[in-house]
C-alpha positions in Angstrom: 34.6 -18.8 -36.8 37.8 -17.3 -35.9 38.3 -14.9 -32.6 38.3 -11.8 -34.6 34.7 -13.2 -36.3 33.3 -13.8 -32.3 34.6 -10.4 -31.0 33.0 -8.7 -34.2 30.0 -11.0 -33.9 29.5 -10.0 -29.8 29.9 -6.5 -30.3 27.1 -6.7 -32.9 25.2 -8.4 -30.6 25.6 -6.3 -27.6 24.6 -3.2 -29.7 21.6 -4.3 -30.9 20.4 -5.5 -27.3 21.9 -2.2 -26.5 19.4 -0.6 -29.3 16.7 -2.6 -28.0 17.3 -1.4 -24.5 17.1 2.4 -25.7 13.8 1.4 -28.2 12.5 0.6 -25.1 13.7 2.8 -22.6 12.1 5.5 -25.4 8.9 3.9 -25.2 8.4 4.1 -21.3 10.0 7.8 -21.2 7.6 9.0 -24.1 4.2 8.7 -22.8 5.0 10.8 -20.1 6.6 13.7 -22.3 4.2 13.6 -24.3 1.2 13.7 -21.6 3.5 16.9 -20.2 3.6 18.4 -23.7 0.0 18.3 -24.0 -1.0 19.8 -20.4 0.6 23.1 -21.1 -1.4 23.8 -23.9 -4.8 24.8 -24.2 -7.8 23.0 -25.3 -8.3 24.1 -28.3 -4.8 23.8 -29.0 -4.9 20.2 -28.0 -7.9 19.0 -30.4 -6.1 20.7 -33.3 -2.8 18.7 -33.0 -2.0 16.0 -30.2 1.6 16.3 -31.5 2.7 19.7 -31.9 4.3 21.8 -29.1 2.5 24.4 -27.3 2.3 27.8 -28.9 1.8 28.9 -25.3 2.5 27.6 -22.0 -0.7 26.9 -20.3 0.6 27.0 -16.6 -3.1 27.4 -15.3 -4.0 24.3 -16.3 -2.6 23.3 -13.3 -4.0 25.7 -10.8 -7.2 24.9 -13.0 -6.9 20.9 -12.0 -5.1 21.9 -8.6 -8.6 23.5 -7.5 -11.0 23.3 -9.3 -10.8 19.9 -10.1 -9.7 18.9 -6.4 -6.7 17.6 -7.2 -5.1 20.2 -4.1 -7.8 18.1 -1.7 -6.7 14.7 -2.8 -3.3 15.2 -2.9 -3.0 16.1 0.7 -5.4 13.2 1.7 -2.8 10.8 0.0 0.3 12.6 1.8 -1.1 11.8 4.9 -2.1 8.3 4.1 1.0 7.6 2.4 3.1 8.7 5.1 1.5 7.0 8.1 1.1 4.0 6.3 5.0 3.6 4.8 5.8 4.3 8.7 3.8 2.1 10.2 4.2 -1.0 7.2 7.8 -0.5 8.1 7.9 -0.3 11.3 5.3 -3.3 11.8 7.4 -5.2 9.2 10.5 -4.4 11.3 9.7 -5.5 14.6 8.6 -9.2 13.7 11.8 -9.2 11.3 14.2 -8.4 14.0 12.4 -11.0 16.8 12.5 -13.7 13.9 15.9 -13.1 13.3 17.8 -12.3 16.1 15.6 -14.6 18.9 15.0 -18.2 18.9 11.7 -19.3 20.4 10.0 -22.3 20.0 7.4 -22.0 16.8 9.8 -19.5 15.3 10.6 -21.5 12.1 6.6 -21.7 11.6 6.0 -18.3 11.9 8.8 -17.4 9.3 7.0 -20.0 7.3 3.8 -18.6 7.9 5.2 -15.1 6.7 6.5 -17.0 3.3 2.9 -18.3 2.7 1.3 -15.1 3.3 4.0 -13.3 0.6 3.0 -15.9 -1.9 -1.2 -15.4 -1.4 -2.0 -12.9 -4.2 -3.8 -10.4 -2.1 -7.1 -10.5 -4.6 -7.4 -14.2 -2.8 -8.0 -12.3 0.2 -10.3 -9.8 -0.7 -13.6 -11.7 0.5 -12.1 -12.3 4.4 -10.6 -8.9 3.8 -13.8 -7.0 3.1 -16.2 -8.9 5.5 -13.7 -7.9 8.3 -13.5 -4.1 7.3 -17.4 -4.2 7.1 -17.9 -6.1 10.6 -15.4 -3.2 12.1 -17.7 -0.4 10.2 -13.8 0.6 8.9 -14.8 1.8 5.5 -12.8 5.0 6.0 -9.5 6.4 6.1 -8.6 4.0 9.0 -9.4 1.0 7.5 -7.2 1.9 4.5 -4.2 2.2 7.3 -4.8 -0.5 8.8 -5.1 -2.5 5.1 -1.9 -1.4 4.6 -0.1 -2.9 7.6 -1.3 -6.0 7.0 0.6 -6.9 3.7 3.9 -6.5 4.9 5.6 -10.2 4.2 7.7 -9.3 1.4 9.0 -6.1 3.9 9.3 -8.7 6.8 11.2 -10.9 4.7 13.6 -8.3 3.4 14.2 -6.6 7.0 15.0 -10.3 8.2 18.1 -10.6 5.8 19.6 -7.6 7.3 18.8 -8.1 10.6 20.2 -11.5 10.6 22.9 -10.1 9.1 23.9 -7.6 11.9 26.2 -8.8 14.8 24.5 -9.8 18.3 27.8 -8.8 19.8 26.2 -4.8 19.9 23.2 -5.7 21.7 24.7 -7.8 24.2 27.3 -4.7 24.9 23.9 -2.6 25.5 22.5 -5.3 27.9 25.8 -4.9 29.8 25.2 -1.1 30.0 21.6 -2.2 31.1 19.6 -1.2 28.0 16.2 -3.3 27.6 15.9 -5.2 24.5 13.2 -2.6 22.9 16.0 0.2 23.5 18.5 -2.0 21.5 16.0 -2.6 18.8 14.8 1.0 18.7 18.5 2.6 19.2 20.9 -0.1 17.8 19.4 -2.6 15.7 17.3 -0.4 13.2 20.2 2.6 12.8 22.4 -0.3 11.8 19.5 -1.5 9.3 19.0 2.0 7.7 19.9 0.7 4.5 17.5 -1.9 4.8 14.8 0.1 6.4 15.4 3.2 3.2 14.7 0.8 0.8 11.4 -1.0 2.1 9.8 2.2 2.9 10.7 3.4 -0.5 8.7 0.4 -2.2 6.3 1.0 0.4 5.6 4.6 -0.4 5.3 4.2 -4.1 3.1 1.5 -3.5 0.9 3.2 -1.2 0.7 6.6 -3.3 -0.3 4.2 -6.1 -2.8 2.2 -4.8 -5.9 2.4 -6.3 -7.9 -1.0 -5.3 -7.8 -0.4 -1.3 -9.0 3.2 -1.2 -11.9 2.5 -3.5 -13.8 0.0 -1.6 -13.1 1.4 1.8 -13.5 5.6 1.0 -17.0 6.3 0.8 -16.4 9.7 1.4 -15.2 12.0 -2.0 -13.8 14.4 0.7 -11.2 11.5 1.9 -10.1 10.0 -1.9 -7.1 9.8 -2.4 -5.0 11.2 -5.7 -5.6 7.9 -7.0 -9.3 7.6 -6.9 -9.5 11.3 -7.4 -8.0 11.1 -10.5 -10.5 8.0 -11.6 -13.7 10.5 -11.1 -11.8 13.4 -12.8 -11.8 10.7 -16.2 -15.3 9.9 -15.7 -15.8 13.7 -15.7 -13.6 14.7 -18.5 -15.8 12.3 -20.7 -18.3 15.6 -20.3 -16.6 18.8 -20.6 -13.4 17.6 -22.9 -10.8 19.2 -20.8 -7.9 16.7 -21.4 -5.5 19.5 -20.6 -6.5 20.0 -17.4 -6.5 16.4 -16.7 -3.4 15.8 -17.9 -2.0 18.2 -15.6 -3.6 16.3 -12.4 -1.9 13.1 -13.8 1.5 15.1 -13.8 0.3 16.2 -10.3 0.0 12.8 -9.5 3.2 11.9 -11.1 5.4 13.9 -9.6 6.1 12.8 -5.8 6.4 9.0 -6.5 9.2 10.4 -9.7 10.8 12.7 -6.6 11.0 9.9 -4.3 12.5 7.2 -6.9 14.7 9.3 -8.4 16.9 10.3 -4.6 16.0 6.6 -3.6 17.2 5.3 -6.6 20.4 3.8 -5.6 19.9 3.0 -1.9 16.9 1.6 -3.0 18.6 -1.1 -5.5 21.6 -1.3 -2.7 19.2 -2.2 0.0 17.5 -4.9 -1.9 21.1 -6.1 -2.9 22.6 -6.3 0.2 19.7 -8.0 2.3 19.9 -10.2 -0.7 23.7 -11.0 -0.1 23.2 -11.1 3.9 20.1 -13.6 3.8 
């Protein structure tokens, strides 16, 4: 095959992985159009045709699902959660990261390994130890899902440990000289110069929070603490009774909404963090 064959036979290539790409992209975009499509319509509307457009927008549906199906309640229970527990997974993350990195001790290489081991346990293989511990504490509350949270936090560790090892010791050791302690350099230097770092773990840490579904089921006995998550689990169950796939629809959107928010600003800091404690580590 001559050059002008390869170049023609590449660019066929590319733009069929190109369509392929699109096909794809299509088919992740779609589901959520469409479940938008159908929450502004109106029951009735919605049995008749799944496919057509709304003849009228049905903005109550989501008052509808915001109160009386307790969407409002939920949400705000998985604000709170979500935002204490992407602080403190980071910041508990952070802290061993930066010792790890920036202090040699003896045992430190075991406790970096240890931190490698514990990102590779799938964390259904430590659901019995888990559970047993949470139930010994009496934690079966909103607590106990905080505290569940903190305590998967090796992939963070590991990520925060790229960039911190990464940064130059020459800037703490000008703040000793001015007489600043070492938590002051690793509250006021260290993590500022780790932002990028520290932006992108709690971004995967508050998706993954707002999404979890498996911790605040076992430990939220109360239907007053459930998060969106959970809340949204019970609103299926109910639906299965009164029909009102509209209204449920627009609690999915609900739910939908702040985790699209958060990825779509993060986006780019969020794959530039990864990269660079990628490229530092």
């Amino acid at each position: 095959m001559d050059t002008a064959g390869r170049r023609k036979f590449h660019k066929a290539v590319i733009l069929l992985l190109e369509l392929l790409l699109l096909a794809y992209a299509i088919s992740l975009i779609y589901p959520f159009i469409w479940m938008l499509i159908n929450s502004l319509k109106s029951n009735k509307e919605f049995f008749q045709d799944i496919w057509s457009l709304p003849r009228q927008w049905q903005w109550k549906n989501y008052a509808d699902a915001w109160e009386s199906a307790r969407i409002g309640r939920f949400f705000f229970n998985s604000v709170w959660i979500t935002a204490i527990g992407t602080f403190t997974s980071v910041m508990f993350a952070a802290m061993p990261a930066y010792v790890l990195a920036k202090y040699k001790f003896k045992g430190s290489g075991i406790v970096y390994s240890l931190a490698i081991v514990g990102f590779l346990i799938p964390s259904v293989g430590t659901f019995g130890p888990w559970y047993l511990l949470m139930q010994k504490l009496g934690l079966f509350n909103q607590l106990g899902v905080l505290i569940g949270y903190t305590g998967g936090i090796g992939f963070y560790m590991l990520v925060l440990y790229s960039f911190f090892k990464g940064i130059s010791w020459e800037y703490a050791e000008a703040a000793f000289m001015d007489g600043a302690g070492h938590f002051r350099v690793f509250l006021s230097i260290m993590l500022p110069l780790a932002r990028g770092g520290l932006i992108a773990v709690g971004t995967f840490a508050f998706i993954g929070i707002w999404n979890d579904y498996f911790q605040p089921l076992i430990l939220l006995q109360n239907e007053n603490s459930y998060t969106i998550a959970v809340g949204l689990s019970y609103l299926v169950e109910e639906q299965k009774y009164s029909s009102n796939y509209t209204v449920l629809f627009a609690a999915m959107w609900i739910a939908v909404i702040p985790v699209l928010l958060v990825y779509a600003v993060m986006q780019e800091k969020l794959i530039s963090g990864f990269t660079m404690g990628g490229i530092k580590g």
